[in-house]
C-alpha positions in Angstrom: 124.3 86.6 167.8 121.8 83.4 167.7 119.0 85.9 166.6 121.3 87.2 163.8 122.3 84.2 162.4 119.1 82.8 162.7 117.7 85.9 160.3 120.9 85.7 157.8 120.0 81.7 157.5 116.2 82.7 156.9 117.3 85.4 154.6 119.5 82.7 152.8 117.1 80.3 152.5 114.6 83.3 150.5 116.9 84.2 148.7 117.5 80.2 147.4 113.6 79.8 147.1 113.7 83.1 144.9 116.1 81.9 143.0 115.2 78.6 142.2 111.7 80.1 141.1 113.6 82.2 138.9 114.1 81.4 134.6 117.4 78.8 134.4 119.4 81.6 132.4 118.3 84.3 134.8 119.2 83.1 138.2 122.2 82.4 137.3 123.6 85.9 137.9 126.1 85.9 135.0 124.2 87.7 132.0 127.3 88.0 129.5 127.7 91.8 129.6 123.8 93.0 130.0 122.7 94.6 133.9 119.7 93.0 135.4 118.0 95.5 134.3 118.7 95.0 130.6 119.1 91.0 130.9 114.9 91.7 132.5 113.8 93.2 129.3 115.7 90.5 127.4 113.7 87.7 129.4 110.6 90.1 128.8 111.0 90.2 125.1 112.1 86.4 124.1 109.0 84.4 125.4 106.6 86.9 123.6 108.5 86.4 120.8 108.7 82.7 120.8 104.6 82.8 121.3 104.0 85.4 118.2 106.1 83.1 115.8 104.2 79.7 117.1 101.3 81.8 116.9 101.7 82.3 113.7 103.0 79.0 112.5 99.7 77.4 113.9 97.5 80.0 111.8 99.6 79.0 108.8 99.6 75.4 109.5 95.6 75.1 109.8 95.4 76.6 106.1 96.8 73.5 104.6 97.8 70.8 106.6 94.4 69.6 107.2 93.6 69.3 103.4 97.0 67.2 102.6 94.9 64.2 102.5 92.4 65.6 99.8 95.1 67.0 98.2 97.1 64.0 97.6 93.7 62.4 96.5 91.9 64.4 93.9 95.1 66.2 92.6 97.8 63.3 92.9 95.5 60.4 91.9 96.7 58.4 95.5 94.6 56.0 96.8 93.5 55.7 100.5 95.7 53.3 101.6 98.8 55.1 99.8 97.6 58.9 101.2 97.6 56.6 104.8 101.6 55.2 103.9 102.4 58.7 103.6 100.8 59.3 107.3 102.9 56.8 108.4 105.9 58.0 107.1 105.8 61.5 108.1 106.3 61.0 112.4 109.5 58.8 111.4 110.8 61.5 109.5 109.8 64.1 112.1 111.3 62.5 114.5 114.5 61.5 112.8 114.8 65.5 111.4 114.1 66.7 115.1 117.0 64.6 116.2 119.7 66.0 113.7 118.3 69.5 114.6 119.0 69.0 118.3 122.3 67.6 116.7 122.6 70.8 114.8 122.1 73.2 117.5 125.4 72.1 119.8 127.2 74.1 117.0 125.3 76.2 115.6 122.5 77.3 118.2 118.9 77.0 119.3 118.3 80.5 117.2 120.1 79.5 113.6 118.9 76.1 113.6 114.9 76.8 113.8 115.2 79.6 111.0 117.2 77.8 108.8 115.0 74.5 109.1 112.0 76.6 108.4 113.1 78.6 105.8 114.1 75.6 103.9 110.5 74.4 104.5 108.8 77.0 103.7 110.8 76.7 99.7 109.6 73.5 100.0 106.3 74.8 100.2 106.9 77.7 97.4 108.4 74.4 95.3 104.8 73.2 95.4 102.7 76.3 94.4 104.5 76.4 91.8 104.7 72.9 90.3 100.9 73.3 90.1 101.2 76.6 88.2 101.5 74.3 85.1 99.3 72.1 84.5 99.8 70.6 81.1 103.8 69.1 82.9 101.3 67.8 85.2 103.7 67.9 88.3 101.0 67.4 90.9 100.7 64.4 89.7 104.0 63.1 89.6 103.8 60.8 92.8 108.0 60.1 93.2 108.3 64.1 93.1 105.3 65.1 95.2 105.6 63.1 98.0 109.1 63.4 98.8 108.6 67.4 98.8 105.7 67.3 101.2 107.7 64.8 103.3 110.6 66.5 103.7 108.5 69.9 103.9 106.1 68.5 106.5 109.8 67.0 108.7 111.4 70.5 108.4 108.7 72.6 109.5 108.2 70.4 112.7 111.3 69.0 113.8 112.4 72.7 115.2 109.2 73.1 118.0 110.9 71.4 120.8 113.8 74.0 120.1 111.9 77.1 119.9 110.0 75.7 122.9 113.1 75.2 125.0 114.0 78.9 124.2 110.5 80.1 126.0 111.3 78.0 128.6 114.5 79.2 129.3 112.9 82.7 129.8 110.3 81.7 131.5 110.1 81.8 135.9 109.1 78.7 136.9 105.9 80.0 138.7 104.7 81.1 135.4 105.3 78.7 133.2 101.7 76.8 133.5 100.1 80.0 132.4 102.8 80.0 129.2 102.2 76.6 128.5 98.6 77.3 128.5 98.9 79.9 125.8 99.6 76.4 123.4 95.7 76.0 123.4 95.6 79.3 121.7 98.1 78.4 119.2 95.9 75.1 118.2 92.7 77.5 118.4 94.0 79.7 115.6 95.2 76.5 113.8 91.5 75.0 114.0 90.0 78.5 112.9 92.7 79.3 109.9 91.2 76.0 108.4 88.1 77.3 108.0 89.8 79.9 105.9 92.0 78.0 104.0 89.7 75.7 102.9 86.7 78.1 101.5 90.2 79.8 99.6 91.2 75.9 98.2 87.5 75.3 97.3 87.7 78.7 95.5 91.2 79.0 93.8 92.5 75.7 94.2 95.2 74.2 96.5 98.1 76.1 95.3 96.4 79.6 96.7 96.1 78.0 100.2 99.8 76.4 99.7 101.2 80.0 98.9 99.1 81.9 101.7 101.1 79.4 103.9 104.3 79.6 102.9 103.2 83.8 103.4 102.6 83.3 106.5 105.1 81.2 107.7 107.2 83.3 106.6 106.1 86.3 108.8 106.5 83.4 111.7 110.2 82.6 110.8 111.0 86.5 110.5 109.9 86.4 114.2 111.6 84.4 115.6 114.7 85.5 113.6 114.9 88.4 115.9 116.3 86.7 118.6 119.4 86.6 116.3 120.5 89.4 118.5 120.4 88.2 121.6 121.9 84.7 120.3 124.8 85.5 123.2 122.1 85.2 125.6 120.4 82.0 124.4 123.2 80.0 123.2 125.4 80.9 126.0 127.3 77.4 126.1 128.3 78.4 122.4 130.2 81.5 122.9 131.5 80.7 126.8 134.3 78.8 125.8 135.7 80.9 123.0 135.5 84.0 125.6 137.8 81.5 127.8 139.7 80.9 124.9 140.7 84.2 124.4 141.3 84.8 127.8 143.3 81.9 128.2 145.5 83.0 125.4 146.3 86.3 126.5 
């Protein structure tokens, strides 16, 4: 009897460490619908989803962002205190945009959020190719108009990381997660190496090639990501629990 107790408390106490080294959304044995078996392709799929769309949103960043400051010099007429102001300005507005996302996402989700924010940024972006299309309306150099768009462009397109990275997380057993976090130096290796890219195409064609190949490439990283619109149950559990109770309630 002391023996077998002895082995159901060991066995107890396994199964606790197994499950505390388990994803958050996995060890807790309610998957909304799916068998382990499907809810274990589910937490296959979502991290390597989540990592192709950062992926790809570090090889479009590195094919502008690092020519902003040039940009807003030769083609805006700025001086290098204002292109600095603008430096400044940007963080706040990251941070202020990040915190009405998280906002955002108690009603709307960690899934719609992210796409919605990037798609909008990436218009932004599309806004600015074309404003240099014409050149004699000289919209480049319209300072009130230009900076405001790459502002709000630049707070957008950031403020929904933490969100997408929370999503990885959530997927991700706890024992693994160094090695995922790890796979971040990739994503700011291929941001380093696009730059090289983007600018021999801005020296070539001028900025609004490399702001167009961006917004084309961001786009390919938002359409990622936009495939965990199907398992949004999964993600955004909190979201759909209490209708479920709801209806339950009601009948």
């Amino acid at each position: 009897g002391a023996d077998g107790s002895a082995h159901a408390a060991l066995g107890g106490l396994g199964q606790d460490a197994a499950a505390s080294n388990e994803a958050p959304l996995l060890g807790s044995g309610d998957h909304d619908g799916a068998t382990d078996a499907e809810f274990a392709r589910i937490k296959y799929i979502i991290p390597r989803l989540v990592l192709t769309s950062d992926i790809l949103f570090g090889i479009a960043s590195g094919t502008t962002i690092k020519f902003f400051p040039l940009f807003f010099r030769s083609e805006t007429g700025l001086s290098p205190s204002n292109v600095n102001w603008i430096y400044v300005i940007m963080p706040l507005f990251v941070v202020l945009f990040s915190m009405l996302a998280t906002r955002a996402t108690r009603k709307f989700g960690r899934v719609l959020v992210p796409v919605f924010c990037s798609a909008t940024g990436i218009c932004l972006m599309v806004l600015l190719w074309w404003m240099g299309l014409d050149r004699e309306r000289g919209l480049w150099q319209t300072t009130w108009l230009v900076v405001p768009v790459c502002v709000l462009r630049t707070a957008l397109m950031n403020c929904a990381a933490p969100i997408r990275k929370s999503v990885l997380i959530d997927f991700v057993d706890k024992s693994e997660r160094g090695w995922w976090n790890s796979l971040d130096s990739v994503t700011r290796f291929s941001w380093s190496g696009s730059a090289v890219f983007g600018g021999i195409l801005a020296d070539k064609y001028g900025y609004g090639a490399s702001f167009l190949l961006t917004a084309g490439l961001q786009a390919l990283a938002i359409s990622s990501f936009a495939t965990l619109l199907r398992y949004r149950r999964h993600i955004d559990r909190d979201l759909y629990r209490p209708r479920r109770s709801a209806r339950v309630g009601a009948a």
